[in-house]
DOVO-790514 format. One record per residue: residue in one letter; x, y, z of N, C-alpha, C in turn. Coordinates in steps of 0.02 Angstrom, whole numbers, plus 32768, in hexadecimal, padded with zeros to 4 digits. Layout:
# DOVO-790514
AXYZXYZXYZ;...
This chain:
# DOVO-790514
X1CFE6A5EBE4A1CD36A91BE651CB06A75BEA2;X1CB26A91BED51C846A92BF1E1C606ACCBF1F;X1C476ADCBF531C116AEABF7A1C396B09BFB5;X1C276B55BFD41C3D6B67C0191C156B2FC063;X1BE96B04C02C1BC56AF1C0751BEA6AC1C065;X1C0D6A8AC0401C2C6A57C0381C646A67C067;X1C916A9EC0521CC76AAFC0731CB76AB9C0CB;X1C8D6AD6C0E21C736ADAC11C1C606A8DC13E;X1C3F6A5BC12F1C2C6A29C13C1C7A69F9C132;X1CA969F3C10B1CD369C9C11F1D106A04C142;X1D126A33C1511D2B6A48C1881D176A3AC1C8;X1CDE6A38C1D11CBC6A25C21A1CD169CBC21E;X1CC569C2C1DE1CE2695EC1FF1D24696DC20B;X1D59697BC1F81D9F697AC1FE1D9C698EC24E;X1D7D69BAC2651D7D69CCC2A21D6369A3C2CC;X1D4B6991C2BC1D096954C2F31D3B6925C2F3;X1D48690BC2AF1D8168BFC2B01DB868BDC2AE;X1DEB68FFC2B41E2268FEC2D41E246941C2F9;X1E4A695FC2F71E6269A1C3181E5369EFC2E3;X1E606A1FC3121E286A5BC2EF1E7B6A61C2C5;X1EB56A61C2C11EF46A70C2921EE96A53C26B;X1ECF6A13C2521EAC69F0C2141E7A6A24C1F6;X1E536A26C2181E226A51C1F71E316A9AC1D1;X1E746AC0C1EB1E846AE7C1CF1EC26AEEC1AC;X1EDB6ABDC1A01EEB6AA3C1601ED26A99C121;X1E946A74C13F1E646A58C0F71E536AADC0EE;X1E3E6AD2C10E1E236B1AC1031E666B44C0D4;X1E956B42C0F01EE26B64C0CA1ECB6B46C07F;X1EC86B07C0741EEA6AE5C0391E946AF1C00C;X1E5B6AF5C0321E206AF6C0051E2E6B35BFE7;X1E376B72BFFE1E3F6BADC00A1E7D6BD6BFD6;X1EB76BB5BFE51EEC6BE5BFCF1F0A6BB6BF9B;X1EFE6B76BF8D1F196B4FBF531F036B64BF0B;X1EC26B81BF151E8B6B73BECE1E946B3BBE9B;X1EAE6AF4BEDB1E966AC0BEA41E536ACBBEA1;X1E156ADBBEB31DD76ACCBEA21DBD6B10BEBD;X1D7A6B12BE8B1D5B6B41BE751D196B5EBEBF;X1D0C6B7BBEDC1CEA6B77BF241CA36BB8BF0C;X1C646B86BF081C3A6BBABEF61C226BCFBF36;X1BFC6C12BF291BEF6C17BF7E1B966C33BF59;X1B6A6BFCBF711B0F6BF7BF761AF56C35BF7C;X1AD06C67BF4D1AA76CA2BF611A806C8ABF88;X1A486CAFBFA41A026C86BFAC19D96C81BF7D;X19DE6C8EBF3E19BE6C67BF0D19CA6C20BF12;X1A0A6C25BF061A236BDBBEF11A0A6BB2BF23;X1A156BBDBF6919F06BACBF9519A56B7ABFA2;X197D6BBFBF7D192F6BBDBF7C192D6B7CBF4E;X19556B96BF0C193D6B5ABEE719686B0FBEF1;X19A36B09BF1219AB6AD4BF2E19676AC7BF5E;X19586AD6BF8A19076AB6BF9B18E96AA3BF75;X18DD6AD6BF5D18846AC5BF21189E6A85BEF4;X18D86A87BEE218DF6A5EBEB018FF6A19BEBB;X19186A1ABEF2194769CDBF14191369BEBF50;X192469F2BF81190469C3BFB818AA69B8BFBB;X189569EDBF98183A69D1BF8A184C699CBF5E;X186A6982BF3B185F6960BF041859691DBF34;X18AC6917BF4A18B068DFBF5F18B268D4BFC6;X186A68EEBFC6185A68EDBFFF185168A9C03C;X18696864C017185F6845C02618A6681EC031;X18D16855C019191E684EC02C19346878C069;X19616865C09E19826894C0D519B968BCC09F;X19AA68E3C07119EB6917C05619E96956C073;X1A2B6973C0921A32699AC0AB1A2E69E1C077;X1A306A15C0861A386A59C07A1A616A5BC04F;X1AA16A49C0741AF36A43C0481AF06A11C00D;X1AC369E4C00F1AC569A9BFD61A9869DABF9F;X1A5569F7BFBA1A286A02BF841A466A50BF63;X1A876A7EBF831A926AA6BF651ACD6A80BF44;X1AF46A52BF4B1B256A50BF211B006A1DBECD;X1AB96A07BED11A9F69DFBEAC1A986A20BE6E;X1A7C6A57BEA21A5B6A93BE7C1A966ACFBE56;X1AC76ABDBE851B086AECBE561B346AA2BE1F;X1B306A5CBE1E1B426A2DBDF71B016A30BD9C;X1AD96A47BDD01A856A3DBD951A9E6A8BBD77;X1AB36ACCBD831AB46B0DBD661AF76B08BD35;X1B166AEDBD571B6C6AEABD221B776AA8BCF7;X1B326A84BCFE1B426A59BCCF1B566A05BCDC;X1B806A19BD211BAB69CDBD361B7A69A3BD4A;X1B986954BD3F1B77692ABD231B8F68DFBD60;X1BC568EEBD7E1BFB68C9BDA31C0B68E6BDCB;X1C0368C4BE0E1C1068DCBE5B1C4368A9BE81;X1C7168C8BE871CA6689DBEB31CA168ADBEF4;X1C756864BF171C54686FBF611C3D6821BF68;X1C45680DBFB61C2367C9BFB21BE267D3BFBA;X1BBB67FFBFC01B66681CBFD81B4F6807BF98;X1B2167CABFBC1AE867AEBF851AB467DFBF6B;X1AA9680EBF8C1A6F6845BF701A73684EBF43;X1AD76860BF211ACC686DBEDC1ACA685FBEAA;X1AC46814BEB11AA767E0BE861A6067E2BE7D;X1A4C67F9BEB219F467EBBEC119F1682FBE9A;X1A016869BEAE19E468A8BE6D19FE6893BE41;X1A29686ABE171A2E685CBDE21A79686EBDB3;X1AA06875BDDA1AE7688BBDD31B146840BDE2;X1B346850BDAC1B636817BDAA1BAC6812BDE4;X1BA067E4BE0D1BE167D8BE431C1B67C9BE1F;X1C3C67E4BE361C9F67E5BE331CBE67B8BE78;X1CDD678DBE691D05677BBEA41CE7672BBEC5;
């Protein structure tokens, strides 16, 4: 399971670090494979990704995209994030990889 902002944010690297046909690839295969599950953030989920990640740990640089995917990992339960981003060790989620 991802995040539309996950999917958005490593589309923009694929583009930056190689060519925009990379990037829409990774988009085809996020998209039309359904290996993985793609939530897409109300603005609830939103709000309370703030209130609840980034006030918390205000003394961390976590982005938007980190504190909503902390906040849709904290609603469904998951426990394990396959990502090298130390943040999600720091909220308290166990690293993969």
């Amino acid at each position: 399971m991802t995040t539309s902002l996950v999917v958005a944010e490593m589309h923009a690297m694929f583009v930056r670090r190689t060519r925009a046909p990379a990037g829409q690839r990774f988009l085809d295969s996020a998209f039309d494979t359904g290996a993985c599950e793609i939530d897409y953030p109300t603005r609830d989920t939103v709000v309370a990704a703030r209130d609840r990640w980034i006030h918390k740990f205000q003394d961390h640089p976590i982005s938007l995209c980190d504190a909503v995917s902390f906040e849709v990992m904290r609603r469904e339960r998951i426990t394990h994030a396959l990502t090298i981003d130390r943040h999600f060790a720091i909220a308290g989620f166990e690293i993969l990889g």
